[in-house]
N, C-alpha and C positions, 0 to 999 in steps of 0.2 A: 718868158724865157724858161729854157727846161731845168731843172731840179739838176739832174743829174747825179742821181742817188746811188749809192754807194757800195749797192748790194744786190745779188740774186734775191727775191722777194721767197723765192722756194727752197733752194739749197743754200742760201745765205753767202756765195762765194762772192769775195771783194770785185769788184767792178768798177776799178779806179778811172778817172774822166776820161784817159785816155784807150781804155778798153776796147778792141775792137769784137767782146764778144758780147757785148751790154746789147740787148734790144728791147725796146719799147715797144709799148700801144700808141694810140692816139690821147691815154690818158695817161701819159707814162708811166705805167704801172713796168718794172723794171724786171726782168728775167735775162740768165744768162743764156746762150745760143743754145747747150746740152739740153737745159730745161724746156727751151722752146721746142726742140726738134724730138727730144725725147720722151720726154714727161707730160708737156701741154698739149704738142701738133699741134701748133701754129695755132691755138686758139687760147686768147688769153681766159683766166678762170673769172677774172673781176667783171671784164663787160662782154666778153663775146668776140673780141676785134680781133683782126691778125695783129702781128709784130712787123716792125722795121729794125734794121740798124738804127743805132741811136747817135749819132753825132758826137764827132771830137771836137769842144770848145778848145782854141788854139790857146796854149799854154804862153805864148809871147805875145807883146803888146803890138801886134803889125801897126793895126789904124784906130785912135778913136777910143782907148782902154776898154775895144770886146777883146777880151781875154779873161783866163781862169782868172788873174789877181783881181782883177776888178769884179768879176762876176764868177766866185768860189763854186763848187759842186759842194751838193748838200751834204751833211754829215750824220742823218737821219736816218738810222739805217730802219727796215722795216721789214720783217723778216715773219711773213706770212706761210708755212708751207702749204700747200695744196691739199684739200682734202681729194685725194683720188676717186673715191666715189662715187662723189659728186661729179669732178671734173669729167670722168669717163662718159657720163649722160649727157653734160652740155655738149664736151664733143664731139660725142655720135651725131647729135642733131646739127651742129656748126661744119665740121669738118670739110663736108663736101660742099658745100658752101665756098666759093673763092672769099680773102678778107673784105676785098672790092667790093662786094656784092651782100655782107651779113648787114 
């Protein structure tokens, strides 16, 4: 089940569950939409992978208690910023790369 963490991992801005600007890796490693598009280019710094939208856990109990009350968004913030240096090299070589295909 996803974490759903709480925070830009680079700029630290809040990314509450329902956020439509949260986007993920494959390892949810957590960035906002600005960071992805501007700071990262679609490559994440931790493994390499592109991002997706990250999914809104439904806040009402429709079916079965999958909802936020039974199943909370983490409160773990983790607030890594990017070392850009670095990032710029991985993603020269990633970039052109579709996420599909790294």
């Amino acid at each position: 089940m996803l974490e759903l963490r709480p925070n830009c991992e680079n700029c630290n801005v809040a990314l509450p569950p329902n956020s439509l600007d949260a986007r993920i890796c494959s390892y949810e490693c957590t960035f906002c939409a600005a960071c992805v598009d501007q700071v990262l280019r679609d490559v994440c710094p931790n493994c390499g992978g592109g991002f997706a939208p990250r999914p809104i856990r439904p806040s009402t109990n429709w079916k079965g208690d999958n909802f936020l009350g039974a199943d909370p968004a983490s409160s773990h913030v983790r607030h890594r910023p990017v070392d850009q240096a670095m990032h710029v090299t991985l993603s020269a070589k990633l970039q052109a790369i579709p996420p599909h295909e790294r």
